[in-house]
C-alpha positions in Angstrom: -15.1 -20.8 16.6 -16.5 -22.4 13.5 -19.4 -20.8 12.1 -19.3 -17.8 14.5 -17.6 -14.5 13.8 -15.4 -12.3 16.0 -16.7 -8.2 15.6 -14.7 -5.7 17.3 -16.4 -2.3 17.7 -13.5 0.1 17.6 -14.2 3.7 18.7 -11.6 6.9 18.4 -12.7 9.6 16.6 -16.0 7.6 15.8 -17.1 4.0 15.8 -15.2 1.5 13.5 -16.0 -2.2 12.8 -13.8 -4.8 11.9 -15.0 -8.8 11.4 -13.2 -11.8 11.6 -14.1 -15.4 10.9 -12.2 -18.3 11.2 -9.1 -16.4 12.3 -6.7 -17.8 15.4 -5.1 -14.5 16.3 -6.0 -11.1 15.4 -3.4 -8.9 16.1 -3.8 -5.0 17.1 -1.5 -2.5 16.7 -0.2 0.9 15.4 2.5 -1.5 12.7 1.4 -1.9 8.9 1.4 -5.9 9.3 -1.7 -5.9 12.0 -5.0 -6.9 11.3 -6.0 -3.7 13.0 -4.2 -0.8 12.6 -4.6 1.9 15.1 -2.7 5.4 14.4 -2.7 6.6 17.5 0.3 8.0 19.9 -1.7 5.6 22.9 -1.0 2.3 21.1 1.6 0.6 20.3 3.3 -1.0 17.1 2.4 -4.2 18.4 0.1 -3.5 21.3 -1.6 -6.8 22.0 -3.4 -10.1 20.2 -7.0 -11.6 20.9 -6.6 -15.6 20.7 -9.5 -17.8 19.4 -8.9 -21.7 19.7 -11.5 -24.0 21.1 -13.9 -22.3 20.9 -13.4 -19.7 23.4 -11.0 -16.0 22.7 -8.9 -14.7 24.8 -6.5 -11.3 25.0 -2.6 -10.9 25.5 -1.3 -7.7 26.3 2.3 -7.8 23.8 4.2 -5.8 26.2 3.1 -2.2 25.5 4.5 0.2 27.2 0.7 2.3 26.7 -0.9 -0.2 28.5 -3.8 -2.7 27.5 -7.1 -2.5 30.0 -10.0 -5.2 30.2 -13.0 -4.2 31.7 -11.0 -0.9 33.5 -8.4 -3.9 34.9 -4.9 -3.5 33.6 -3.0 -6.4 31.8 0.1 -8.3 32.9 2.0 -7.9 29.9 2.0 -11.5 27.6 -0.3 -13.3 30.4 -3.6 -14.6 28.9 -7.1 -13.3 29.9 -10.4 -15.0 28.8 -12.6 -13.1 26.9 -16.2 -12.8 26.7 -19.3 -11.7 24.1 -19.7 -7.7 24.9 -16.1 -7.2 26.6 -14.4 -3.6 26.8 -10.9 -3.2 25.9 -9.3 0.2 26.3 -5.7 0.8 24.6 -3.3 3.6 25.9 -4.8 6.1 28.6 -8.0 6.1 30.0 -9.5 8.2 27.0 -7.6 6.0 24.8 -8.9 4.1 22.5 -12.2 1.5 22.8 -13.0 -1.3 21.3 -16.1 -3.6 22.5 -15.4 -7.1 21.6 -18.8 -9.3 20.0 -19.3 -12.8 19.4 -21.9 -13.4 16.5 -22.9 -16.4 14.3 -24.4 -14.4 11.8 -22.7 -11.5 10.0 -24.7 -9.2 7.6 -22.0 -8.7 4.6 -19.6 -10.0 2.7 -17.1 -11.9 5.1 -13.7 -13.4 4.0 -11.5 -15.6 5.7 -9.6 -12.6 7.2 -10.8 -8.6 7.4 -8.1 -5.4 8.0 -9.3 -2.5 9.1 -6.9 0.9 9.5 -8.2 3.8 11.7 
């Protein structure tokens, strides 16, 4: 993923953004030690990790008991699933929380090696 930028659009009671660059795993969940924390009762201290090695990402449901959705399909829990520029990833129940997952080379802003975001 050299040069290019993972931007997840994160939506619960509005729209969020949180970029990463160069950044392996980016973990997600409701515990102080993720890269983005979600306070929410429909996710889960450690509800699941996006993976990017390669060249290509993919997501790993952590064994939530809330449930981690891709595209409206539900995840095995810790089985990998490739993901792809402009994929939806819902957290908890249906009108849980959403979070659109972009691929971009180019980043407007100030960009370290690793962003945290809390909603």
């Amino acid at each position: 993923m050299s040069g290019k930028h993972v931007v997840l659009m994160i939506r619960d009671k509005g729209w969020r953004k949180a970029v990463f660059s160069e950044l392996s795993e980016i973990r997600i969940g409701g515990a102080g030690d993720s890269d983005v924390v979600i306070s929410n009762d429909g996710v889960c201290d450690r509800h699941c990790a996006i993976n990017c090695r390669g060249g290509t990402c993919s997501i790993r449901d952590l064994g939530s008991k809330q449930r981690t959705f891709l595209d409206d399909s539900r995840l095995e829990p810790n089985r990998e699933y490739p993901l792809y520029h402009a994929a939806n990833i819902s957290l908890g129940a249906e009108d849980g929380i959403q979070i659109l997952f972009l691929i971009t080379e180019q980043f407007g802003g100030t960009l370290g090696t690793k962003s945290r975001v809390t909603t």
